[in-house]
C-alpha positions, 0 to 999 in steps of 0.5 A: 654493813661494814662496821669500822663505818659505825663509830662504835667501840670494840667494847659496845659491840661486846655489849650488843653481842652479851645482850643478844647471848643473854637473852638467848639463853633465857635471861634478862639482859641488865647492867648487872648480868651484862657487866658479869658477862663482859668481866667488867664493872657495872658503872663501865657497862652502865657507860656501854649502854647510855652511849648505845641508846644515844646511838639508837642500838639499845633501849632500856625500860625498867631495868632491862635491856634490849638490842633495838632492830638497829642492834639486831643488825650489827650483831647480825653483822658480827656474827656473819663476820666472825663465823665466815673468817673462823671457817676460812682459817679452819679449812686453812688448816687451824684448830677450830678453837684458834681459828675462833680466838684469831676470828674474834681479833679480825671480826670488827675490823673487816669489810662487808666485801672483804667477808662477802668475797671470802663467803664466795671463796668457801662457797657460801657456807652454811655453818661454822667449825663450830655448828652454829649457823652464818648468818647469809647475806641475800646478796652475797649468798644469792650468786654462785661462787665465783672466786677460787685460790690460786696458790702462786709461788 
């Protein structure tokens, strides 16, 4: 899934990935937990989420908020995204903290071939810098690697 296709804002897919961490850890997602994860005011999350239900990635009943099938997929996607590029610029050398802060700044704005080809060259790894998980792409990860650097000067 390339997510510069989605229409959505760097903004709404903090949202999406505050909704899933929210209820990760066992708390009811709502404007209010959401707005306080995000720094921002509830009338701006409350903005966030309208625009994501109208797009079909949230649904919202009594108060609570919950990442649709649709959601669970671009924040899927994000994860991917983000957790392939820290572990190449970790194994290039970078504190894995720094390589987490440059990740975030590329994770929305990179293709699905551009992640899949970079998870080929790390040979489809299986966790981050950090010990959490990469989400696999069956069909990225289902091939062997094929792609290698070749360093030219």
């Amino acid at each position: 899934m390339d997510l510069i296709n989605l229409g959505l804002t760097e903004r709404e897919m903090d949202t999406l990935l505050a909704t899933k961490k929210l209820y990760g850890e066992g708390w009811p997602a709502r404007v209010s937990t959401i707005s306080k994860e995000l720094n921002v005011r509830p009338p701006t999350v409350e903005e966030y989420i309208d625009s994501l239900i109208s797009k079909g990635y949230i649904e919202k009943n009594a108060g609570v908020v919950r990442l649709t099938d649709m959601g669970l997929e671009v924040v899927r996607t994000i994860e991917r995204n983000h957790r392939v590029i820290e572990t190449f610029l970790y194994r290039m050398g970078m504190d894995k903290d720094l390589a987490c802060k440059n990740a975030k700044i590329m994770q929305y704005h990179s293709t699905e071939e551009f992640i899949n080809n970079l998870c080929n060259l790390l040979g489809h790894p299986s966790y981050c810098p950090h010990g959490k998980e990469i989400p696999h792409d069956s069909e990225c990860c289902s091939r062997p690697q094929t792609l290698e650097i070749v360093l030219k000067r």
